[in-house]
C-alpha positions in Angstrom: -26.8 -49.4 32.0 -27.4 -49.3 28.3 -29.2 -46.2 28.7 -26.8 -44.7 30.7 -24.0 -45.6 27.7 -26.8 -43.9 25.0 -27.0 -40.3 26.9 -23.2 -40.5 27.3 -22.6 -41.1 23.7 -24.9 -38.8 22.6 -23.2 -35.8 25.3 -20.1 -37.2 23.3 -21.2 -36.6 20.2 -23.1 -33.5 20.9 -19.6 -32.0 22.2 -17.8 -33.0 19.3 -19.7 -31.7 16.6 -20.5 -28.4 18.6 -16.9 -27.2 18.6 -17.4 -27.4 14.5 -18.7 -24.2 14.1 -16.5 -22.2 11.9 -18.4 -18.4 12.4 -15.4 -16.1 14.0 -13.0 -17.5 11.7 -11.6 -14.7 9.0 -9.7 -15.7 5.9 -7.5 -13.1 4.6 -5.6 -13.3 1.3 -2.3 -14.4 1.3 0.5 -11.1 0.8 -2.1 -8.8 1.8 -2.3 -6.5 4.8 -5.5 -5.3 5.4 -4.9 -3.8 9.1 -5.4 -0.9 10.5 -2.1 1.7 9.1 1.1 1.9 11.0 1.7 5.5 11.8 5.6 4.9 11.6 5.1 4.2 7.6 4.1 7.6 7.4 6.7 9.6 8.7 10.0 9.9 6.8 13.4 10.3 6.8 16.0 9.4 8.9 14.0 9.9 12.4 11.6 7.4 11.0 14.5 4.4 10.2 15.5 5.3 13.9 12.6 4.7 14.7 11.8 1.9 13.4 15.3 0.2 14.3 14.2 0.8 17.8 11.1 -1.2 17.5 12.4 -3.5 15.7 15.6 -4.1 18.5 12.9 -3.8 21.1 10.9 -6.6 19.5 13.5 -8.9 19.1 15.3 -9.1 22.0 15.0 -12.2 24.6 12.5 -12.0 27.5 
């Protein structure tokens, strides 16, 4: 039985400390967008503030 308590711990612990891996996490700077480019930016005008307004209406509605 005290065997059985040892290979449980040790699964336990194994678990545990696996999920400690921090290799796909990115750290950006804060303020800084480093994304792909938004083609709306690009455009100008007053088709692009409709534009935008539109996606940004779309975006904020409820579901």
């Amino acid at each position: 039985m005290k065997k059985t308590s040892a290979i449980a711990a040790a699964l336990v612990l194994a678990a545990l400390v696996g999920g400690c891996s921090d290799d796909g996490v990115t750290l950006y700077e804060a303020g800084v967008y480093k994304g792909h480019s938004d083609p709306l930016l690009q455009g100008q005008g007053a088709e692009r503030t409709e534009t935008l307004q539109k996606r940004l209406r779309t975006s904020q509605v409820d579901r």
